[in-house]
C-alpha positions in Angstrom: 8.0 -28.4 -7.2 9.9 -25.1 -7.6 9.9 -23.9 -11.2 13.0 -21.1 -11.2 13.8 -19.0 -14.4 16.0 -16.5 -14.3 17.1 -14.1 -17.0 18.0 -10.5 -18.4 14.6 -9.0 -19.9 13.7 -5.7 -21.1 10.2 -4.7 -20.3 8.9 -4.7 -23.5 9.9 -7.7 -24.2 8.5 -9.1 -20.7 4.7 -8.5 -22.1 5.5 -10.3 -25.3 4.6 -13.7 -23.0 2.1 -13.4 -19.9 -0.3 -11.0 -18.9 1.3 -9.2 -15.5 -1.1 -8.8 -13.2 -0.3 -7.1 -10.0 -1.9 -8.5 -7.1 -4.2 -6.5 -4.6 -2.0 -6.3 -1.7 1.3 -4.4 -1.9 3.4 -2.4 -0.1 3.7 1.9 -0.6 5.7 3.3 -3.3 8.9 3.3 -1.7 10.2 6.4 -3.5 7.1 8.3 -2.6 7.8 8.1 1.0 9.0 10.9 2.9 12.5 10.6 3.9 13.0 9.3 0.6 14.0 11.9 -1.5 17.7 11.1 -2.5 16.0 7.6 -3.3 13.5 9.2 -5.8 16.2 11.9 -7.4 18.7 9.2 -7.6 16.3 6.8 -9.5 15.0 9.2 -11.3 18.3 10.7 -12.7 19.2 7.0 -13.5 16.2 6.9 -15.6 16.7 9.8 -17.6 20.5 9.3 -17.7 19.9 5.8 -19.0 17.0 7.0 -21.8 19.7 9.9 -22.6 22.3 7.9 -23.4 20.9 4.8 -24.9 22.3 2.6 -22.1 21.3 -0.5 -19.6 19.7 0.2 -16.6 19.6 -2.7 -14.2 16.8 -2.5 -12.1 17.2 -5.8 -10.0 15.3 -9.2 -10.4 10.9 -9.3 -10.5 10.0 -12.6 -8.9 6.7 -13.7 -8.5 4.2 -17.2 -9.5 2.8 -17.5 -12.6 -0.6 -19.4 -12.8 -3.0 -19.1 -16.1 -0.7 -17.5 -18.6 -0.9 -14.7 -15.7 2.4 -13.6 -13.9 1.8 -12.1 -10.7 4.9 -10.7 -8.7 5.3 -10.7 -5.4 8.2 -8.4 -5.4 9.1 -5.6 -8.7 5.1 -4.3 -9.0 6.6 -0.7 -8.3 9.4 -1.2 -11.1 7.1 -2.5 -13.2 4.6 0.0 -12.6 7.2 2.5 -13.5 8.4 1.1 -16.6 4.8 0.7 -17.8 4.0 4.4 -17.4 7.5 5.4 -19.0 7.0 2.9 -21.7 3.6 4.5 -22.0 4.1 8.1 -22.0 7.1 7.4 -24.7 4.4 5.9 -27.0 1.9 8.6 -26.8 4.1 11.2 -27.0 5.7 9.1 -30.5 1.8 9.2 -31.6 2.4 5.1 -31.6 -0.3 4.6 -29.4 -3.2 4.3 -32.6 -1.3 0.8 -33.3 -3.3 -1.7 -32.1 0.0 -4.3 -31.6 0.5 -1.6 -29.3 -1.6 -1.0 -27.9 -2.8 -4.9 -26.6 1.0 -5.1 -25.5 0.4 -2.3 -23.2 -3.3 -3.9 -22.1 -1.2 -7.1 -20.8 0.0 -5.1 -17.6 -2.7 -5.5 -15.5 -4.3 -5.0 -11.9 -6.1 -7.3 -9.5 -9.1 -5.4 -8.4 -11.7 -5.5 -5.6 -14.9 -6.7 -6.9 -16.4 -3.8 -6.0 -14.1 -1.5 -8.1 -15.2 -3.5 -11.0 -18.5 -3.2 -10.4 
């Protein structure tokens, strides 16, 4: 059966539900690549221009299976990964990170890891 869901989300609001666990295997950073520069300064200036001006920024659809209350995408890790480390550096630097609703929010963006890495 194909389950489909599709809807407009901010990211803080995404890790109200599941825990978002990107899986082991994924591609490079795409705007870390070499070549990519106006990629990275374009994205980049969207970002601040965006938290500047207290506007939308689209950033295209995360798809992915969710199994176990546990979302995994197959395509948006990097976005996400993105907005979790703005998201996060925003709350430090507001001192918010001492509150512990917070703080689990944050813990619900998660990474499949080799066993070994956990051990």
């Amino acid at each position: 059966m194909n389950n489909t869901t599709t809807q407009k989300v901010t990211f803080w609001k995404f890790l109200e539900d599941p825990t978002v666990e990107i899986p082991i295997i994924q591609r490079d950073y795409a705007q870390g690549r070499k070549g990519k520069e106006e990629l990275r300064k374009k994205f980049l200036t969207d970002l601040k221009f965006s938290l500047d001006n207290n506007t939308e920024l689209k950033l295209d659809f995360v798809y992915g299976s969710k199994e176990n209350d546990r979302l995994n995408p197959l395509d948006g890790q990097q976005r996400l990964t993105t907005l979790w480390l703005m998201h996060w550096y925003i709350a430090y630097k507001a001192g918010e990170l001492t509150d512990k609703a917070i703080v689990d929010r944050f813990k619900k963006f998660t990474y499949e890891t080799r066993v070994s890495s956990r051990e």
